[in-house]
LOVOGU-237381 format. One record per residue (C-alpha): x, y, z; residue in three letters. Coordinates in steps of 0.001 Angstrom, whole numbers, plus 524288, in hexadecimal, padded with zeros to 5 digits. Example, Ala and Ser with C-alpha at 12.3 -4.5 7.8 and 13.67 -1.06 7.14 Angstrom:
2
PT      x      y      z  rest
PT  8300C  7EE6C  81E78   Ala
PT  83566  7FBDC  81BE4   Ser
This chain:
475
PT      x      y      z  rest
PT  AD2B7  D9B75  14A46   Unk
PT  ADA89  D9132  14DE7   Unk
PT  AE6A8  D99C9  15272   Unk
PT  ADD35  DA0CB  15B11   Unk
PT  AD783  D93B9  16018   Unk
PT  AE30A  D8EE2  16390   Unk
PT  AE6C4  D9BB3  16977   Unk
PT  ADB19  D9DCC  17158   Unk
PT  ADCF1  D8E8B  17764   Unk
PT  AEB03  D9228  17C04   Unk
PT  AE63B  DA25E  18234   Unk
PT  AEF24  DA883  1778A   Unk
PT  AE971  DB796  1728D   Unk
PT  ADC8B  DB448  17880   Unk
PT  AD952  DC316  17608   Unk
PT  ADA19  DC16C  1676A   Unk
PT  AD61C  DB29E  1650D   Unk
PT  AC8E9  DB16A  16E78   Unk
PT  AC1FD  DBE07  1658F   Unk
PT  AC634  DB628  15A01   Unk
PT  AC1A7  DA90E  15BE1   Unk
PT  AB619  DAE56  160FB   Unk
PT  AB404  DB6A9  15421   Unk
PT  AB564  DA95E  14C2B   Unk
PT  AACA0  DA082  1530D   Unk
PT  AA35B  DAD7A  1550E   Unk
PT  AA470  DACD9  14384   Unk
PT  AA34D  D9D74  14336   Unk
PT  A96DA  D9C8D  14BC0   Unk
PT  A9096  DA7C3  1432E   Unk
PT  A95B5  DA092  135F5   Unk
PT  A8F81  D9434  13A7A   Unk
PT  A83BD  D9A3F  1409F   Unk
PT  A8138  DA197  134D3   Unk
PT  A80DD  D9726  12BFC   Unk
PT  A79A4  D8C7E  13435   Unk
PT  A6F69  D98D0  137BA   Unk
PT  A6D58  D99EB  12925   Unk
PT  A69B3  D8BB1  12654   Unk
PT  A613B  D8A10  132E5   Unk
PT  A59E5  D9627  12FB4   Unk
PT  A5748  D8F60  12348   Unk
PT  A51D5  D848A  1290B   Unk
PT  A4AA8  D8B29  1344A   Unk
PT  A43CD  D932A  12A94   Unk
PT  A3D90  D87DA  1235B   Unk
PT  A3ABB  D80B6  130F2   Unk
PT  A32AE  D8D6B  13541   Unk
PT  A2BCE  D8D35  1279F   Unk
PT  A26C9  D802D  12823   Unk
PT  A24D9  D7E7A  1381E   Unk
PT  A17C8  D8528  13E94   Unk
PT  A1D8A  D8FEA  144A8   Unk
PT  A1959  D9421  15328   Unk
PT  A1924  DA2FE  15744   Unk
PT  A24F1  D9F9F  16034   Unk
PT  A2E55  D99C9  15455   Unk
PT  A2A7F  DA5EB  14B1E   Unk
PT  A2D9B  DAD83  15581   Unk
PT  A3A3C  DA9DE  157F5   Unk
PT  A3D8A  DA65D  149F1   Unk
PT  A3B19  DB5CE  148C2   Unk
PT  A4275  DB972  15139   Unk
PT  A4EFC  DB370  14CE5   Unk
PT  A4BC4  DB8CF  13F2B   Unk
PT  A4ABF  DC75A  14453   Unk
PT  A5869  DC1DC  14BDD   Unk
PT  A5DF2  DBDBC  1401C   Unk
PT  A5A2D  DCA49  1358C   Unk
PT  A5DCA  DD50A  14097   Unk
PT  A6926  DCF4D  146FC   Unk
PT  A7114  DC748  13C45   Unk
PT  A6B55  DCB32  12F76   Unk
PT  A70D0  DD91A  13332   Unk
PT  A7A3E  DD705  13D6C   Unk
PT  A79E8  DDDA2  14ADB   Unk
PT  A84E6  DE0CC  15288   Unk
PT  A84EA  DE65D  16070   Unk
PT  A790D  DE8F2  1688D   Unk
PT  A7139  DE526  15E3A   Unk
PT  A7608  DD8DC  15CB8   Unk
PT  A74EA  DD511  16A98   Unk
PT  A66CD  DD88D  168A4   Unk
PT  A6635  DCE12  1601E   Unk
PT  A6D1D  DC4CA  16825   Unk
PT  A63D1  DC528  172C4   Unk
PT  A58F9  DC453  169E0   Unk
PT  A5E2E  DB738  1638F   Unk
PT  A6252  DB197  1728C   Unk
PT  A5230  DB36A  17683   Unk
PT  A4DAF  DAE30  16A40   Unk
PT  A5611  DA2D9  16C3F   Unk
PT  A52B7  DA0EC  17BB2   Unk
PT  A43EA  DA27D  176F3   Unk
PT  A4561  D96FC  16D36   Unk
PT  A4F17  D8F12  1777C   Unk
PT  A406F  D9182  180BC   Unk
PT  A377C  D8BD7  17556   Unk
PT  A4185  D8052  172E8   Unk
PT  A4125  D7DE9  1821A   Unk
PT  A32B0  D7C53  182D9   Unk
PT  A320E  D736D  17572   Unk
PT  A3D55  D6B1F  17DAD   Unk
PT  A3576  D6AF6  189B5   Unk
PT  A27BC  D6513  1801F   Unk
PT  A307C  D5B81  178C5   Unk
PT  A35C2  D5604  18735   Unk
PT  A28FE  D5675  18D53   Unk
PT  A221A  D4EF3  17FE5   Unk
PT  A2EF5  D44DC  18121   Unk
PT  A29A2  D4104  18E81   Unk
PT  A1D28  D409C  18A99   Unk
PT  A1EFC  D3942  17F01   Unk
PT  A27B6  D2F81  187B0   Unk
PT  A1A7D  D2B55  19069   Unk
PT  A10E9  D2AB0  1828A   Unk
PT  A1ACE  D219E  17B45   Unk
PT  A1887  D188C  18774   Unk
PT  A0B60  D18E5  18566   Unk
PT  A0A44  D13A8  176FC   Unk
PT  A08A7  D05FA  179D6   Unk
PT  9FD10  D086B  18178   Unk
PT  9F52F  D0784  17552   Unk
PT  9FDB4  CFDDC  16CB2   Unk
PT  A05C4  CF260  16DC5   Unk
PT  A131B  CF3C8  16C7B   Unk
PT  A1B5B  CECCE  1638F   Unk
PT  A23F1  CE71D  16D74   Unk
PT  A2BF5  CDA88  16BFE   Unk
PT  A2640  CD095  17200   Unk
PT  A321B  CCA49  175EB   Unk
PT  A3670  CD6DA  17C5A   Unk
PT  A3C95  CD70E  18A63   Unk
PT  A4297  CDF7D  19236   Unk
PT  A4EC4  CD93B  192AD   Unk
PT  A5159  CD8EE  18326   Unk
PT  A4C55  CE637  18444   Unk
PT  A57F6  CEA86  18EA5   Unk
PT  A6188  CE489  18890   Unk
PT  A5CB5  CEB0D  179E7   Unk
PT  A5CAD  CF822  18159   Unk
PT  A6CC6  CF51B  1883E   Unk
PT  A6F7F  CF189  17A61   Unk
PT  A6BD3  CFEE5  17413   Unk
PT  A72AA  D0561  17F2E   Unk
PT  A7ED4  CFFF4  17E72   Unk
PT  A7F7E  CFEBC  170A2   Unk
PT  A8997  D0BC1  1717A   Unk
PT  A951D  D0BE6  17682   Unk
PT  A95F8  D195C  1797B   Unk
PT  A90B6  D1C78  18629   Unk
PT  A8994  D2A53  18256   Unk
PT  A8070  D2152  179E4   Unk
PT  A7E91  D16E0  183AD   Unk
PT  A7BFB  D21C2  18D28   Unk
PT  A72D4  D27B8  184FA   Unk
PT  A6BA1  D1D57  1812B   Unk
PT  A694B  D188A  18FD5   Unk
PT  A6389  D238A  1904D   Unk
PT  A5961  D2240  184C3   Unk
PT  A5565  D1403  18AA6   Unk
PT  A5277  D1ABD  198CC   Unk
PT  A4B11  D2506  1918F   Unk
PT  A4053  D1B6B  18BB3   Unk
PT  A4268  D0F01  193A7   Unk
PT  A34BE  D0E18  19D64   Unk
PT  A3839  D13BF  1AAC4   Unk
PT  A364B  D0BE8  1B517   Unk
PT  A3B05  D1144  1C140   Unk
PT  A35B7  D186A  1CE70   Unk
PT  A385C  D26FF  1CF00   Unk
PT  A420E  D251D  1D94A   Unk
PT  A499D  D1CE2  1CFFD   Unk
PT  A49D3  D2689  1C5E2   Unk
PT  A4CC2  D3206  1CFE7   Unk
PT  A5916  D28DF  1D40E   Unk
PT  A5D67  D286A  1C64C   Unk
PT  A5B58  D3531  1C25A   Unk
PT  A628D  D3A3F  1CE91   Unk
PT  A6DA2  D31A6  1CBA1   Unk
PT  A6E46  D3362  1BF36   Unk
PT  A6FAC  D4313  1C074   Unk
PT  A7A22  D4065  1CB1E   Unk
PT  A8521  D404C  1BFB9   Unk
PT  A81AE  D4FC8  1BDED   Unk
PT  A89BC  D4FBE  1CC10   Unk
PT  A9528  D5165  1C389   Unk
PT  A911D  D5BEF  1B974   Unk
PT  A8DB9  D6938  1BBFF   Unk
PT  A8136  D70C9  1BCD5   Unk
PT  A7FE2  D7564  1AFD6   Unk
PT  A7F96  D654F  1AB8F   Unk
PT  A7659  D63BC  1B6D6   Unk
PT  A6D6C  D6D84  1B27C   Unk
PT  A6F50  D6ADD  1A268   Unk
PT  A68C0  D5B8E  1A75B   Unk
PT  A5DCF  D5FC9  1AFE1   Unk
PT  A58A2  D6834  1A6F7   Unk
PT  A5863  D5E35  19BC7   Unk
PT  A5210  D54B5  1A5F3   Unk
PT  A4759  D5EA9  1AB2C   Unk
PT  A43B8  D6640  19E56   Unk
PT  A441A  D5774  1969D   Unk
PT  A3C4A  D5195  1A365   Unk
PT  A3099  D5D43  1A274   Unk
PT  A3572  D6063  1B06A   Unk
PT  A37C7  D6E9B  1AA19   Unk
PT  A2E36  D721B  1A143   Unk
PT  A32B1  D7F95  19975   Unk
PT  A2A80  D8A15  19949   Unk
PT  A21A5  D8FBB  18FA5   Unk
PT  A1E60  D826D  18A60   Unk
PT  A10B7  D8561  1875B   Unk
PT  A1737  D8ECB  17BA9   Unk
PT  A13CD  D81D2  17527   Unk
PT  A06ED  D7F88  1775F   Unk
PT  A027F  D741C  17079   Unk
PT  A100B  D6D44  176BA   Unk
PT  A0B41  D70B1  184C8   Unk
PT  9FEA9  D6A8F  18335   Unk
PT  A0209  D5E71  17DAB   Unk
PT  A0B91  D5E5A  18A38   Unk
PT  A00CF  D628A  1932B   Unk
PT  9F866  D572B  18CFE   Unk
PT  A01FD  D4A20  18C2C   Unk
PT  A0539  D4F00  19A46   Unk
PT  9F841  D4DE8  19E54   Unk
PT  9F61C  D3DA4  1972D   Unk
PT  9F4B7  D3561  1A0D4   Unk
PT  9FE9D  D296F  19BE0   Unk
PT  9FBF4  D2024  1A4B9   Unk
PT  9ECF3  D2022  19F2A   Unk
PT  9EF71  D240A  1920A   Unk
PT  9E7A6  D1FFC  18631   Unk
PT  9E8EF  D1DD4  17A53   Unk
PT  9E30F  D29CE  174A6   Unk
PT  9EAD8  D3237  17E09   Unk
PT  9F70A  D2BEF  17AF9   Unk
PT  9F5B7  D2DE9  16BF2   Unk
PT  9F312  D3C30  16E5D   Unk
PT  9FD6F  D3EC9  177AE   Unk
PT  A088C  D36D8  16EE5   Unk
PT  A0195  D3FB8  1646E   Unk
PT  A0289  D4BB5  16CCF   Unk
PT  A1157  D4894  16EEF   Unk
PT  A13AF  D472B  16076   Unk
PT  A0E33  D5522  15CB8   Unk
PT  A15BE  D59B2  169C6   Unk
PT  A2257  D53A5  16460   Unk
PT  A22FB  D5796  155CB   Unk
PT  A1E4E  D656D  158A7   Unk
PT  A2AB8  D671A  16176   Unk
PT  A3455  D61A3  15A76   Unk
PT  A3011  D6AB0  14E94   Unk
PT  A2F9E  D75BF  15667   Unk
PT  A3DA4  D727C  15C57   Unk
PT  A4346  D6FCD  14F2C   Unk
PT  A3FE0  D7F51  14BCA   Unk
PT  A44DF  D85D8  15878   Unk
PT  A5155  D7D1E  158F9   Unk
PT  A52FD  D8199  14AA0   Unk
PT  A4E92  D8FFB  14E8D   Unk
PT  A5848  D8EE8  15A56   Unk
PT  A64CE  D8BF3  1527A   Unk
PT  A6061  D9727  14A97   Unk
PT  A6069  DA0BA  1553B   Unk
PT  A6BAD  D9BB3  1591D   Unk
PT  A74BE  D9D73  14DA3   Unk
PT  A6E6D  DAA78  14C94   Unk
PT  A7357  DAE6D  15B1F   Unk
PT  A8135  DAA06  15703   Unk
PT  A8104  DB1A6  14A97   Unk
PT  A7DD0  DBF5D  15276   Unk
PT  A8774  DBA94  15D01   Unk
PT  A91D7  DBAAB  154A6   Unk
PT  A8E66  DC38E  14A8B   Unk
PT  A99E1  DCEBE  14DBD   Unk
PT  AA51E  DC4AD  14C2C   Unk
PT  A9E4F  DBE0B  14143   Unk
PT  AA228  DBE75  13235   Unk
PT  A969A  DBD6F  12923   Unk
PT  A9C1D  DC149  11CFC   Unk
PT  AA08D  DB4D0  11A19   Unk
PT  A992B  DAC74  10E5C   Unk
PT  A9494  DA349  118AD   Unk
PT  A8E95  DAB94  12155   Unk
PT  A87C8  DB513  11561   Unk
PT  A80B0  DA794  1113F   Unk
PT  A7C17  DA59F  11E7F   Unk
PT  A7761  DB3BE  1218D   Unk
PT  A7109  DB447  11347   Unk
PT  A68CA  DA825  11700   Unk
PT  A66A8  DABF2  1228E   Unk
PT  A6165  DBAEF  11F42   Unk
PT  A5708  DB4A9  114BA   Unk
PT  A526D  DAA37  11B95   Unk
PT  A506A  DB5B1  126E7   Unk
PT  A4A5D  DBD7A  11BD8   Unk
PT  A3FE4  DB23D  119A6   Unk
PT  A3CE1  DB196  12811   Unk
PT  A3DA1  DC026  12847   Unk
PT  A31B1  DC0BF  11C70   Unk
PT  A2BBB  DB2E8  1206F   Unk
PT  A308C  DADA9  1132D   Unk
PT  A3232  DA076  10D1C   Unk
PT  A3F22  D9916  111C3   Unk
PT  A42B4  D9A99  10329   Unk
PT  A4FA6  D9F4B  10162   Unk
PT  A5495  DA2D3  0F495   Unk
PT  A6070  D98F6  0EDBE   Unk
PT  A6A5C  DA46C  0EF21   Unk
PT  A6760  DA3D1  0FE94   Unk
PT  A65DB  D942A  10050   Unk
PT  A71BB  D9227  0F715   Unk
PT  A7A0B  D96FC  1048C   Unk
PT  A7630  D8CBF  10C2A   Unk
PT  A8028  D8378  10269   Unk
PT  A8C11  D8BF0  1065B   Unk
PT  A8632  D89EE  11422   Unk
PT  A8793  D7C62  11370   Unk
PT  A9190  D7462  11DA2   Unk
PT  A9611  D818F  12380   Unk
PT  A8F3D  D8029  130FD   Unk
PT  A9623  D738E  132E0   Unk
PT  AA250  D79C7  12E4C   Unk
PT  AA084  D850D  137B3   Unk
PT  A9CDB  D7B25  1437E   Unk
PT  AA8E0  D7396  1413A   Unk
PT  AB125  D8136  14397   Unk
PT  AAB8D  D837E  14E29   Unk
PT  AAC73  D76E3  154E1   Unk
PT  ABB27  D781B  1513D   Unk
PT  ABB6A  D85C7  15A3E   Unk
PT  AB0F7  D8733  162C9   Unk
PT  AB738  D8110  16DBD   Unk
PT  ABEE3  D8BAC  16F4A   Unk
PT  AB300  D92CE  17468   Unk
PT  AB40C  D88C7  18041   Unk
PT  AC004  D8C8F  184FD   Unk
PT  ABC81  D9B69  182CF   Unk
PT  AB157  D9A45  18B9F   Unk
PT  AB885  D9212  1960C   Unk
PT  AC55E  D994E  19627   Unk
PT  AC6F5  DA693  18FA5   Unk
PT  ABA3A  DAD88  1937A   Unk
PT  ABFFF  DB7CB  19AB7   Unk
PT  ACB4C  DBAAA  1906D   Unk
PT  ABE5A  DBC00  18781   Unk
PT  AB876  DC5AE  1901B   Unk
PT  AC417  DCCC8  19188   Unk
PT  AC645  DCEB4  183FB   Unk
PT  AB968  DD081  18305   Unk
PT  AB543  DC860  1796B   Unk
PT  AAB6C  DC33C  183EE   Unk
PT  A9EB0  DC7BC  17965   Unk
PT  AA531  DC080  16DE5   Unk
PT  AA797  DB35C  1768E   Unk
PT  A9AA3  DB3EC  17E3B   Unk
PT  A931B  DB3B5  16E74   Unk
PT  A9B49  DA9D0  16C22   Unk
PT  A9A15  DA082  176BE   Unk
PT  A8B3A  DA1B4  174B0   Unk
PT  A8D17  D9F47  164F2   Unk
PT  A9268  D937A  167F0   Unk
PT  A898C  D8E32  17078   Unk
PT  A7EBF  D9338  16588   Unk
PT  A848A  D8BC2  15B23   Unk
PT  A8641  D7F6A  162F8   Unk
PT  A7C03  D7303  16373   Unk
PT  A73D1  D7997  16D4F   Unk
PT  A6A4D  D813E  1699F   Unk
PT  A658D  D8638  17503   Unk
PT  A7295  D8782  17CBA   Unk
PT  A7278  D918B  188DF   Unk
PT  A7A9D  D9CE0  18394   Unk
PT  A78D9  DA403  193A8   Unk
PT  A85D5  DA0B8  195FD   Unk
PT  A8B8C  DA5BC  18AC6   Unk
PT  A87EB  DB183  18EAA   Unk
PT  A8E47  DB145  19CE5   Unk
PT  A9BF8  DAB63  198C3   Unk
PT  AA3AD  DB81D  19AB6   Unk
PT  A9C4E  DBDCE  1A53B   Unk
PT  A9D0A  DB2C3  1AFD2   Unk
PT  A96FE  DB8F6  1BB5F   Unk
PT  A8AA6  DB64C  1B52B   Unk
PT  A8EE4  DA7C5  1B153   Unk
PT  A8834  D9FC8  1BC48   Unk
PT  A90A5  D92CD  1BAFB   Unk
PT  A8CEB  D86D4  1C25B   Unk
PT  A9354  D815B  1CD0A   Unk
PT  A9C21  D74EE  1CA15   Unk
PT  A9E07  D717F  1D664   Unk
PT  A9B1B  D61F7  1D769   Unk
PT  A94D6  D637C  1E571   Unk
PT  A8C0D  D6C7B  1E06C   Unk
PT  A892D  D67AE  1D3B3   Unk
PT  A84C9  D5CA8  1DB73   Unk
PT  A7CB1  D6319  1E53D   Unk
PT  A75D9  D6A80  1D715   Unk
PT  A7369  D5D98  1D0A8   Unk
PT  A6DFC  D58C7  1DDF3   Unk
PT  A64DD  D63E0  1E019   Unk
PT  A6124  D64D6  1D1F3   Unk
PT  A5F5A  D5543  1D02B   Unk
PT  A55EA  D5735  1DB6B   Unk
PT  A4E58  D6200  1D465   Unk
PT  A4B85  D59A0  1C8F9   Unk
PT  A478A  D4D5B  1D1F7   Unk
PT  A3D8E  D544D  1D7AD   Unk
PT  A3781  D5A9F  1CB9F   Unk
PT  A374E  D4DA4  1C689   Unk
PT  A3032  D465F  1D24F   Unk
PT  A2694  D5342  1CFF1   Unk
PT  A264B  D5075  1C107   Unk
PT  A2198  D421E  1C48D   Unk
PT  A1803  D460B  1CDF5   Unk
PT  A1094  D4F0D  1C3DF   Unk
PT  A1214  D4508  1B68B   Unk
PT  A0E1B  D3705  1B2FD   Unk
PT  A1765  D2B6A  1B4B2   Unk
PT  A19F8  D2850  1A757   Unk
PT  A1CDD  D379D  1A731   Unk
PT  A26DD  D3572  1B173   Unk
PT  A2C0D  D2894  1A9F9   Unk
PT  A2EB3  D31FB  19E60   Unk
PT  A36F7  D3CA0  1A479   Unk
PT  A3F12  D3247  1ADE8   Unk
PT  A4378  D2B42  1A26D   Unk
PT  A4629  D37DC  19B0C   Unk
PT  A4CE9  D3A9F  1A8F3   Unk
PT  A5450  D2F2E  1A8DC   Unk
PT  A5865  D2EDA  19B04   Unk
PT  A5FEC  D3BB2  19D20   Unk
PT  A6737  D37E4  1A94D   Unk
PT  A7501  D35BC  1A754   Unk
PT  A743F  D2678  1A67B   Unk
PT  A70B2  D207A  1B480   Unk
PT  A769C  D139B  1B286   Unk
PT  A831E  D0D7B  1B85D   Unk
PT  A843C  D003E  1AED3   Unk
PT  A7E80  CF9C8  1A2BD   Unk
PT  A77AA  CF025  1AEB3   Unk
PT  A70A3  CFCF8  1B387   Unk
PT  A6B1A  D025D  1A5C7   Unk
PT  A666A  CF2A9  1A1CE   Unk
PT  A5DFF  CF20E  1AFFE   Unk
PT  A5A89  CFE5F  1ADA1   Unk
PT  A5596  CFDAE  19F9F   Unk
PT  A4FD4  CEF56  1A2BB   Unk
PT  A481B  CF59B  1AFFD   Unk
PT  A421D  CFDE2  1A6F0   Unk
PT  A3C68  CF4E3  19BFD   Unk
PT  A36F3  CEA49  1A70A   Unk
PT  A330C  CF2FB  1B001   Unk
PT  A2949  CF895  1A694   Unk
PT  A1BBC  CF152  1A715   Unk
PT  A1553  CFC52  19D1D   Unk
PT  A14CD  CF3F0  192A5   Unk
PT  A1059  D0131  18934   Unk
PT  A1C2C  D090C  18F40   Unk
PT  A256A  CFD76  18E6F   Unk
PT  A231E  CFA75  17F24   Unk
PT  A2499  D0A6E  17C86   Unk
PT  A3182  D0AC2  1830D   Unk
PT  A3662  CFEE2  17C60   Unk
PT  A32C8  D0320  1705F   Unk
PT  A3841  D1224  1721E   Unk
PT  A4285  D0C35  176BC   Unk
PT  A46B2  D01EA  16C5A   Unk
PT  A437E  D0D5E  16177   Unk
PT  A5035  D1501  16884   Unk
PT  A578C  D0976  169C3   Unk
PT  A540A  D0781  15A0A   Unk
PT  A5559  D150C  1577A   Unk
């Protein structure tokens, strides 16, 4: 593979060498599918045993079963197996949608949770230091910052201290900040600009997903710490809200757990009937993996016991260390797939090996960190006509960030209109904390940080942030 590396990197017998790289990446993203598939579904089986399972999960966890026994268990080529390939690309968009909303509860419960942790020492006294200032307390907080010397950790953990340090500062202010803080976007390109306002509006509950009362008891504990009124809160209210939150909290990160687990399922599934003409699954390796993976199938299949007999879970020990092994391959040759895509697309398509690279390009973007990676344009690479690509130009990208910075401005001075102030406190410092950092000097983040411990005269908000804040700094 190396000769034809090499070869491919210098434009020699293209013709011959694209077809068979892509065969042997095509054979080492099955191989490590295959084997990481068979462990997961392993796992995934006793998760769905032991969790309370909603109509929704045993829905989908069907469906990839009748996925798996019709369209890998007995292998379908042509039409066939494109039938299956749309079936496994809804399933997974359907689960991406139930992720989505469980995202959009555990955002909306983080802001939520932000106002009733500064509302604990209402009804207690904190265990403050009595020699406590705000100057010490500055100077503790610099310390922690610039404890790194690397500047990505500094960075990042000025932006932890504006996330939970009391904000104290008129709209306007924060407006001016925000504005100026998006104004380094000038120099990227839509895509960027788009990839940060959507993190800021869906994380902000300016864009709520729909559908979200499929969870029902999640949308009324929203609909009911949304209507507390924290400025008058009591004591009994705020136990049952913080208790509310709690219940909210663990529920989704159980439920997340299983669909992140049921996602990387589906897709190491989608790779394995991607690649499943140019694949070689006669191999020891891969008749472990497709063993395992047909009985643990079969006990889905018969709603079974996860028991597997020894002869079956005795595989997993030749199993062992060989998705590392495989990843480390592939890191060694994927980036050849880089330059494919930038350079020799049309030499693909003329040699028309334009259906082998477009399953490949999405394999790889299914087997990388991202579970829920858009796989649209993967679908467009050879057939640019329909590939709408954003315009680079700098005085546009300009006029884009202007227009679209002014979009979210106004939603926002509507958002604080329509919610409570220590609402509005929340999502500004979640705001803030995911700026690119605002400051110019180590002068500028000091004031700052120091404005923001004096300038608080809630003495029940001021001891929660101190305390959340030290716990980080500890942490």
């Amino acid at each position: 593979m190396k000769k034809f590396i090499s070869e491919i990197n210098k434009k020699i017998n293209l013709e011959m060498n694209l077809p068979a790289y892509a065969e042997y990446m095509m054979n080492l993203y099955n191989r490590r599918a295959a084997v990481e598939f068979a462990m997961d579904y392993y796992t995934y089986q006793g998760m769905f045993k032991e969790q309370a399972v909603n109509d929704t999960l045993l829905a989908a966890t069907k469906q990839l079963n009748e996925i798996i026994r019709e369209y890998i268990m007995e292998p379908a080529m042509d039409q066939k197996r494109e039938t299956g390939i749309n079936k496994i690309d809804t399933l997974r968009n359907n689960v991406y949608n139930r992720v989505e909303v469980l995202t959009a509860f555990a955002d909306i419960f983080a802001r939520y949770e932000y106002v009733t942790n500064r509302c604990e020492y209402l009804f207690r006294e904190p265990d403050v230091n009595k020699k406590y200032n705000d100057e010490d307390f500055t100077r503790e907080i610099m310390q922690y910052i610039f404890a790194d010397e690397d500047n990505a950790a500094i960075n990042s953990k000025i932006s932890e201290m504006i996330g939970e340090l009391p904000l104290r500062m008129t709209k306007n202010k924060f407006f001016e900040i925000l504005s100026d803080g998006m104004s380094v976007y000038s120099k990227t390109d839509q895509v960027t600009i788009d990839d940060f306002l959507y993190d800021i509006r869906t994380s902000s509950m300016l864009e709520l997903p729909k559908d979200m009362e499929q969870y029902r008891d999640l949308y009324e504990i929203y609909r009911e710490v949304k209507n507390v009124n924290f400025s008058e809160i009591d004591e009994q209210t705020f136990l049952d809200t913080e208790s509310k939150l709690r219940f909210a909290g663990d529920f989704i990160e159980k439920e997340t757990n299983i669909y992140m687990m049921l996602a990387g399922l589906i897709n190491k599934a989608y790779v394995m009937m991607i690649a499943l003409p140019y694949a070689d699954n006669t191999t020891d390796e891969m008749k472990n993996a497709i063993s395992i993976i047909a009985k643990i199938n079969e006990n889905f299949y018969h709603n079974e016991d996860m028991t597997l007999e020894e002869e079956i879970t005795e595989r997993f020990i030749f199993m062992e260390g060989i998705p590392e092994e495989l990843q480390g391959i592939i890191q060694s040759v994927e980036y050849v797939l880089d330059h494919i895509r930038s350079d020799y697309t049309d030499v693909v398509k003329n040699i028309m090996a334009d259906k082998m690279y477009q399953g490949l390009f999405i394999c790889e973007k299914l087997m990388s960190d991202s579970l829920f990676i858009d796989l649209a344009g993967e679908y467009q690479i050879f057939d640019e006509k329909d590939v709408q690509k954003p315009d680079d130009d700098m005085d546009d990208i300009e006029k884009y960030l202007n227009q679209k910075r002014d979009n979210l401005i106004a939603e926002l001075m509507e958002f604080f209109k329509n919610n409570q102030k220590q609402v509005n406190r929340s999502v500004m410092s979640l705001i803030l904390s995911r700026l690119p950092v605002f400051f110019n000097n180590i002068t500028e983040i000091q004031d700052y940080i120091y404005y923001s411990l004096s300038n608080c005269t809630n003495k029940a908000e001021k001891a929660a942030c101190i305390e959340i804040l030290k716990s980080l700094m500890e942490g």
